[in-house]
Each structure stands twice: as structure tokens, then as C-alpha cells.
NUNUNU-10550 format. One line per 10 residues: their letters; for each residue x, z, y of N, C-alpha, C. Coordinates in nm, 4 decimals. Example, Ala and Ser with C-alpha at 12.3 -4.5 7.8 and 13.67 -1.06 7.14 Angstrom:
<rs>
as = 1.3190 0.7800 -0.5690 1.2300 0.7800 -0.4500 1.3200 0.7800 -0.3300 | 1.2850 0.7080 -0.2250 1.3670 0.7140 -0.1060 1.2900 0.7870 0.0030
</rs>
This chain:
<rs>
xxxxxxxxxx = -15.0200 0.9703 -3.2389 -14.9199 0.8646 -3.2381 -14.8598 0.8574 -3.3782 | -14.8785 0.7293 -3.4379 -14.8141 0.7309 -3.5260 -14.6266 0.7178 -3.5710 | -14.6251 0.7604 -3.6721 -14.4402 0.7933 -3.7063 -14.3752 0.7057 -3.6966 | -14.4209 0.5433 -3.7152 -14.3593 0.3876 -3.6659 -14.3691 0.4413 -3.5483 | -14.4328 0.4549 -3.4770 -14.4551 0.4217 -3.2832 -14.3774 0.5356 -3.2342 | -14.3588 0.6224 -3.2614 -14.2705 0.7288 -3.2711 -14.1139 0.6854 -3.2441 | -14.0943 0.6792 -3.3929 -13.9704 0.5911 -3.4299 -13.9410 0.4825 -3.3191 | -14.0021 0.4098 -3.3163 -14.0079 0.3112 -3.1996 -13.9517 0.3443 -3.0946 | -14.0498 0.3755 -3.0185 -13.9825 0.4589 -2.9133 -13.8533 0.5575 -2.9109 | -13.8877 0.5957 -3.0084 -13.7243 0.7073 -2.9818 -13.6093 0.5961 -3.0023
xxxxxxxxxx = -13.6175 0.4828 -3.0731 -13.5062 0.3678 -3.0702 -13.5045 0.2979 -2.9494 | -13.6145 0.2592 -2.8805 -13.6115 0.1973 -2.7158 -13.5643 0.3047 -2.6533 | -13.6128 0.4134 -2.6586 -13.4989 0.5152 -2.5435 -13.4134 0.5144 -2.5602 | -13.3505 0.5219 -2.7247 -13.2004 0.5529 -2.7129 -13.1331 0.3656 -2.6681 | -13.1812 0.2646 -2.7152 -13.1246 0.1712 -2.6612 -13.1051 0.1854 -2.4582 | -13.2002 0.1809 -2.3915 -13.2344 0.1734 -2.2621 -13.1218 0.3119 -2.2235 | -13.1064 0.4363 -2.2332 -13.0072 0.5497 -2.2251 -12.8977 0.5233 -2.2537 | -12.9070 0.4477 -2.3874 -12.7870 0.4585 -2.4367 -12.6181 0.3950 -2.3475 | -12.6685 0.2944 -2.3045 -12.5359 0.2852 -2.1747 -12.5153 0.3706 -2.1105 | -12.6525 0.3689 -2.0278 -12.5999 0.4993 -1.9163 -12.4896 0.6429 -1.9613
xxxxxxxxxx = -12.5197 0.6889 -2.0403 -12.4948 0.7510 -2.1365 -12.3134 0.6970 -2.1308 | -12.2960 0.6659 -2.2196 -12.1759 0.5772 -2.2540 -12.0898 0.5443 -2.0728 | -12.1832 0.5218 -2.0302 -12.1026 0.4841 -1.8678 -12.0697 0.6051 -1.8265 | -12.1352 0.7320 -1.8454 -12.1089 0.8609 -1.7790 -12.0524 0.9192 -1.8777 | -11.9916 0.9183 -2.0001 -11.9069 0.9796 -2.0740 -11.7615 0.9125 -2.0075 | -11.7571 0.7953 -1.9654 -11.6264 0.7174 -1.9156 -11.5831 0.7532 -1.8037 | -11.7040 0.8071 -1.7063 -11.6770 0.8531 -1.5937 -11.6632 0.9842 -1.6035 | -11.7086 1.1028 -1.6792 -11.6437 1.2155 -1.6917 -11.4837 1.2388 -1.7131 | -11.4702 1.1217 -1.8244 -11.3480 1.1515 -1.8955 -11.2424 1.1053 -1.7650 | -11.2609 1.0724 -1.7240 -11.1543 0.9711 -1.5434 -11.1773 1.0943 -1.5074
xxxxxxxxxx = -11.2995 1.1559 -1.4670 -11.3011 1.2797 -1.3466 -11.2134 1.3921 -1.4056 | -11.2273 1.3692 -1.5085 -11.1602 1.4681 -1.5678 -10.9811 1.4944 -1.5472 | -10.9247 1.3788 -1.6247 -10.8029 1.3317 -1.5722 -10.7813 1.3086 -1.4085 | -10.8484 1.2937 -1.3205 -10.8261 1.3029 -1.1839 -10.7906 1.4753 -1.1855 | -10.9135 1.5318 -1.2231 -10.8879 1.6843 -1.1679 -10.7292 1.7304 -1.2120 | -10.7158 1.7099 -1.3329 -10.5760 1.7520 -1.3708 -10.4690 1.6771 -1.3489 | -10.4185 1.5957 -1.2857 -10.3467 1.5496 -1.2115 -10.3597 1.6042 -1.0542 | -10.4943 1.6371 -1.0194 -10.4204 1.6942 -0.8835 -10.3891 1.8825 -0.9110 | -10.4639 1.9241 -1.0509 -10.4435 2.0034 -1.0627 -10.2709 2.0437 -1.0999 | -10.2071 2.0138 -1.1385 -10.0944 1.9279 -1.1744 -9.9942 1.9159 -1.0232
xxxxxxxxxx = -10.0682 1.8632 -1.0086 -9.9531 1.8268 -0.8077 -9.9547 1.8907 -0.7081 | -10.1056 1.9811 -0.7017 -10.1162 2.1063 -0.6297 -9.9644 2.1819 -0.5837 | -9.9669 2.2344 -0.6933 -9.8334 2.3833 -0.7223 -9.7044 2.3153 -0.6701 | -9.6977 2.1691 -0.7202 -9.5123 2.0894 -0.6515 -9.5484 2.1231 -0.4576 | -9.6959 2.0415 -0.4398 -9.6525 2.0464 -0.3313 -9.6625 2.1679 -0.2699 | -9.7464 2.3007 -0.3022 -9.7460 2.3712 -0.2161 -9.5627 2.4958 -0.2403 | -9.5362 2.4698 -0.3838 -9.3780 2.5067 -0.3933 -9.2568 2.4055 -0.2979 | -9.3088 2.2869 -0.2240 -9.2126 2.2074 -0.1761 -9.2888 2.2804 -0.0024 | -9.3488 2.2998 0.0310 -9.3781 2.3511 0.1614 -9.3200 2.5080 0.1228 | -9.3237 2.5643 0.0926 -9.3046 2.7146 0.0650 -9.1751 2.7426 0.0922
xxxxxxxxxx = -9.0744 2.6275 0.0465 -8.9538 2.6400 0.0671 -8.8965 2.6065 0.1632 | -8.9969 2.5029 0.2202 -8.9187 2.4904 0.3920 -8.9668 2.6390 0.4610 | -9.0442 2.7075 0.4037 -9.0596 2.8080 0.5190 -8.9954 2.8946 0.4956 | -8.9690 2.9249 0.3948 -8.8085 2.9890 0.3349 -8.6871 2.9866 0.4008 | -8.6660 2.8057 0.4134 -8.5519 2.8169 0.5022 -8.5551 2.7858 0.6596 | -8.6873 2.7612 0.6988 -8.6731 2.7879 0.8294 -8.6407 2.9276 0.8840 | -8.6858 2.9892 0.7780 -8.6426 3.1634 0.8220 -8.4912 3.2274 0.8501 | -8.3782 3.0973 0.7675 -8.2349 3.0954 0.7875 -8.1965 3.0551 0.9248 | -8.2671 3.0400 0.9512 -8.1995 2.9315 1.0896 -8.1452 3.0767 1.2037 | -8.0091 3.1098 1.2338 -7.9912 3.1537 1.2841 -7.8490 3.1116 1.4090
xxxxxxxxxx = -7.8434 2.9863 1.4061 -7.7692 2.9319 1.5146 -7.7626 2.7780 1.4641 | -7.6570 2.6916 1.5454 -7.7048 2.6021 1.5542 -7.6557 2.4785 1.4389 | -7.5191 2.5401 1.4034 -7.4904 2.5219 1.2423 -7.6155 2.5500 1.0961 | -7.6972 2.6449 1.1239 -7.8265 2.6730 1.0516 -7.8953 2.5705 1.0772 | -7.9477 2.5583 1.2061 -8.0585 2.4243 1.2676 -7.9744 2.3051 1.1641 | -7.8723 2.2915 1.2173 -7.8769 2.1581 1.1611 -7.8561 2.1251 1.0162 | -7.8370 2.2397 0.9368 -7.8390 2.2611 0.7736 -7.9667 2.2156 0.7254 | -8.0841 2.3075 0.8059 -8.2122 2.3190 0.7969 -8.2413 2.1610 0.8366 | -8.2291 2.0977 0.9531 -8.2631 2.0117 0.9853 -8.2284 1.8576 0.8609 | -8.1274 1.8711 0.8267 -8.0922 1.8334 0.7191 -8.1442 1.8460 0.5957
xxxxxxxxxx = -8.1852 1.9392 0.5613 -8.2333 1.9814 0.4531 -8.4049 1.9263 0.4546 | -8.4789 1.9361 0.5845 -8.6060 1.9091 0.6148 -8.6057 1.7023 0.5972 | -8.4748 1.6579 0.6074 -8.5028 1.5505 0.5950 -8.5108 1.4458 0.4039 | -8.4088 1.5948 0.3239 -8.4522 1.5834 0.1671 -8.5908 1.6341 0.1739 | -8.6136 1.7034 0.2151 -8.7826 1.7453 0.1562 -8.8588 1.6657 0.1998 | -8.8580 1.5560 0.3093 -8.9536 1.4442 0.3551 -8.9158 1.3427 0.2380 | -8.8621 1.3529 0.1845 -8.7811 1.1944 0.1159 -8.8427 1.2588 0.0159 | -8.8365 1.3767 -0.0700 -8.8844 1.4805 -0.2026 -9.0270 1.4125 -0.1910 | -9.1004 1.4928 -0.0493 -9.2730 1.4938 -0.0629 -9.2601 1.3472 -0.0487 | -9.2135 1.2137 -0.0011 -9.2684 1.0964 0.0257 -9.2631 1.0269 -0.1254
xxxxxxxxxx = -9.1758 1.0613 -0.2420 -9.1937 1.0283 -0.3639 -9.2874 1.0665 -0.4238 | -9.2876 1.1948 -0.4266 -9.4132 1.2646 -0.4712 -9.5523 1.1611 -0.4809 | -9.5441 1.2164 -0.3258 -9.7051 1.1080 -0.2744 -9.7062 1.0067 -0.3646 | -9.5604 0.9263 -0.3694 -9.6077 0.8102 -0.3881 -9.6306 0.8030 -0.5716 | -9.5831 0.8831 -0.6171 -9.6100 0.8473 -0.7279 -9.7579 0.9151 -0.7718 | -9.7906 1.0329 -0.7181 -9.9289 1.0673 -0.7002 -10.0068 0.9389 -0.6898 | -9.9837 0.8728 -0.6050 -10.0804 0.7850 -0.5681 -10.1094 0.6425 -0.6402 | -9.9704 0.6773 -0.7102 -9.9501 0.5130 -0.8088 -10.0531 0.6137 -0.9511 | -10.0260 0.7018 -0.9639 -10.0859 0.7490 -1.0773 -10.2717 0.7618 -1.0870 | -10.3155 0.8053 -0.9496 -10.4405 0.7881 -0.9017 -10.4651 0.6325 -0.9269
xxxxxxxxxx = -10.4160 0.5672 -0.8608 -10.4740 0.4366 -0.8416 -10.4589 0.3592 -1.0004 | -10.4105 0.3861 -1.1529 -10.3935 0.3547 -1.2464 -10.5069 0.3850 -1.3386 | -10.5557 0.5095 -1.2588 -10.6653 0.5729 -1.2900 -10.7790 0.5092 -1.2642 | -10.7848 0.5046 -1.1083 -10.9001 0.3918 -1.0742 -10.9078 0.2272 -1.1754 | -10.8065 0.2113 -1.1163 -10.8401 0.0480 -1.2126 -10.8471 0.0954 -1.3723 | -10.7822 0.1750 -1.4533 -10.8519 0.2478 -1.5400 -11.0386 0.2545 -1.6127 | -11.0390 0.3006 -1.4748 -11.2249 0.3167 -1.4926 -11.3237 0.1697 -1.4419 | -11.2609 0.1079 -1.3590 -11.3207 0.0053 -1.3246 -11.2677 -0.0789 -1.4558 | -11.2026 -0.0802 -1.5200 -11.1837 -0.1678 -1.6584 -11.2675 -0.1470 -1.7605 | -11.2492 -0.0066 -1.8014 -11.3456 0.0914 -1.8791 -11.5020 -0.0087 -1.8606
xxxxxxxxxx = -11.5762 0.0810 -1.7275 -11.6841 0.0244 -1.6772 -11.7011 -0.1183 -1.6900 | -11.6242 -0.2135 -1.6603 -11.6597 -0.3875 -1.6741 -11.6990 -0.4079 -1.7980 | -11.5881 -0.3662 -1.8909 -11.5872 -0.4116 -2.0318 -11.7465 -0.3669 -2.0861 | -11.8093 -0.2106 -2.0561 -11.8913 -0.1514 -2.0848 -12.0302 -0.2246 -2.0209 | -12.0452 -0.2907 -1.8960 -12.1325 -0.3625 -1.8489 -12.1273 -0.5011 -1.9317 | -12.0054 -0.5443 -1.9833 -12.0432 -0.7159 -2.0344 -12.1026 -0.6754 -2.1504 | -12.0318 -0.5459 -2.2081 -12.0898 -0.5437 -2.3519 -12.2558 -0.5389 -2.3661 | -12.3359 -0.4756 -2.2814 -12.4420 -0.4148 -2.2843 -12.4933 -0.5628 -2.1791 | -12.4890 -0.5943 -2.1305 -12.5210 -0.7534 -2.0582 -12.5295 -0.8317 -2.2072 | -12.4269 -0.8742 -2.2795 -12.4423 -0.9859 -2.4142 -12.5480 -0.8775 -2.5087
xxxxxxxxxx = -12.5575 -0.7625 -2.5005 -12.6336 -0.7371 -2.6444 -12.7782 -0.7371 -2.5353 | -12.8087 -0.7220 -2.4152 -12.9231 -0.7248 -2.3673 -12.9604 -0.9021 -2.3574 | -12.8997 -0.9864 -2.3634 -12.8952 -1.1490 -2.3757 -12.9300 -1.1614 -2.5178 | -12.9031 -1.1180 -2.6203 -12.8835 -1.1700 -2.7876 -13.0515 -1.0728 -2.7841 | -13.0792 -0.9615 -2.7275 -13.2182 -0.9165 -2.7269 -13.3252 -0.9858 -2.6666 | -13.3246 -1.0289 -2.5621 -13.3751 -1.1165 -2.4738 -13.4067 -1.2599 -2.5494 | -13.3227 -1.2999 -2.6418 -13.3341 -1.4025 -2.6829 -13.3927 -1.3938 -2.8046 | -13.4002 -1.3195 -2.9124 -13.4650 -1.2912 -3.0304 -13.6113 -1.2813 -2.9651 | -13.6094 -1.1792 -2.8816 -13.7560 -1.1353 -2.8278 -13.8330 -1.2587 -2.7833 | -13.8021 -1.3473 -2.7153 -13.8400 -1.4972 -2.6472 -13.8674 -1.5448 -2.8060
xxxxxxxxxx = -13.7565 -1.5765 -2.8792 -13.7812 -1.6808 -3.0031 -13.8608 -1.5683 -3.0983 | -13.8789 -1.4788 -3.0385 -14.0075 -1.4150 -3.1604 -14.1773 -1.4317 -3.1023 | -14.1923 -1.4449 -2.9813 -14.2835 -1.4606 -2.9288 -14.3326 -1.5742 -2.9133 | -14.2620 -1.6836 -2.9273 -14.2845 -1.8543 -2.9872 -14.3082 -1.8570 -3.0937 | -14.2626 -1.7987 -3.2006 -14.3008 -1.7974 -3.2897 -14.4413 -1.7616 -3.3506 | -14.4859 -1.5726 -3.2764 -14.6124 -1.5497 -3.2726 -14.6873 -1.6719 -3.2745 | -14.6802 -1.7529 -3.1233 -14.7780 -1.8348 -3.0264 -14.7665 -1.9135 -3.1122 | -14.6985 -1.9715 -3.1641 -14.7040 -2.0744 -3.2716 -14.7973 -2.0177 -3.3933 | -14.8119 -1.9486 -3.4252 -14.9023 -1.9206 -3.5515 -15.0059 -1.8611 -3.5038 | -15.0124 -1.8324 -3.3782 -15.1746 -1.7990 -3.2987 -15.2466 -1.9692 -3.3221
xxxxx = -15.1191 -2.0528 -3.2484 -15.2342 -2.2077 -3.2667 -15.2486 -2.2508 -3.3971 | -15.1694 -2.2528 -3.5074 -15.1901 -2.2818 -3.6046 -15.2866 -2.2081 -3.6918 | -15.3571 -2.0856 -3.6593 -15.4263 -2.0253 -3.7372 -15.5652 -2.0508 -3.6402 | -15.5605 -2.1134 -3.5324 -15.6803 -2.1193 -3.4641 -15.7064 -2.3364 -3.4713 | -15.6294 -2.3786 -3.5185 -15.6577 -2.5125 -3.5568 -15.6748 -2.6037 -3.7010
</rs>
């Protein structure tokens, strides 16, 4: 094989890879930031359960119950923020990567169109000087 055809090829692979490539560096880098964000929210929530069991352990009449009971209704209101901002932060993430990804598909869509189209108007061209050299 010669060092053009070589060359060649190692430039069609890296074109044809080369998104994929590029799409899974975008999707690492998201997986990535997912992991550490729940890595991140883990420890609140399992320190926000830890402490109700803490003070359920106070409960020793019925002035306790209802301290506790009280208290169990800040820690629902605590974990229901939590969540929610967990979840606003996840989901920023998602549309994040689905932005990432679009932009990364049009780009590689127009340069596979501007290829597509050289390649067509180079092959008219050939055919055109196939008939002209045969007339």
C-alpha cells in the first residue's frame, strides 16, 4: 500500500471517527458531572436521615413526640428542597448535553453536506472530461 493510500485512509478514518469521538468526549464529560453531583448529595441526604434517627431516639413522652414530630416536619420541607434542587440541577445537565449533542450533530451534518457536494461537483467534473477526451 502505498504512503498516499495510507495517508488517505488514515484521514477518512479520522474524518468518519472523528464525531463519534467528539460525541463521546461530551458524553463523558456530563457523566462525569452527573457522578459528582450525586456524589455531592449522597452525604446531605444520608446526614439529613441520620439525624432523624438521632432524634427519634429522644422521644421519651409525649412533649418529645411532638418536638420530634415537629421537627420531622422541618426535615420533610429540608429533604423536599433538596430534591428539588437536585433535580433542577440534573435536569440543567440533561438539556446541557442534549444542546452539546445538537449543536455537534448540525455541525458534522453541514460539513458532511459541503463534502457531499464537492464530491458530486468533482465527479461531474471527472465525467465531463471522460466525454470530452473520448469526443
Amino acid at each position: 500500500m502505498s504512503n498516499e493510500a495510507l495517508e488517505t485512509l488514515t484521514e477518512q478514518t479520522q474524518q468518519f471517527f472523528g464525531p463519534f469521538a467528539e460525541a463521546n468526549r461530551v458524553v463523558m464529560n456530563k457523566f462525569q458531572k452527573l457522578v459528582e453531583l450525586q456524589s455531592e448529595a449522597a452525604p446531605a441526604y444520608i446526614e439529613l436521615h441520620l439525624e432523624q434517627l438521632r432524634n427519634v431516639g429522644s422521644v421519651k413522652d409525649a412533649d418529645s413526640l411532638k418536638g420530634f414530630w415537629n421537627g420531622q416536619l422541618a426535615a420533610s420541607e429540608k429533604l423536599r428542597e433538596k430534591m428539588l434542587a437536585d433535580s433542577r440541577a440534573i435536569s440543567e445537565l440533561g438539556v446541557s448535553l442534549l444542546t452539546e449533542l445538537s449543536h455537534l450533530a448540525e455541525k458534522n451534518a453541514n460539513g458532511f453536506a459541503e463534502k457531499a457536494s464537492k464530491a458530486s461537483q468533482s465527479t461531474r467534473t471527472s465525467q465531463a472530461r471522460k466525454r470530452t477526451a473520448t469526443e
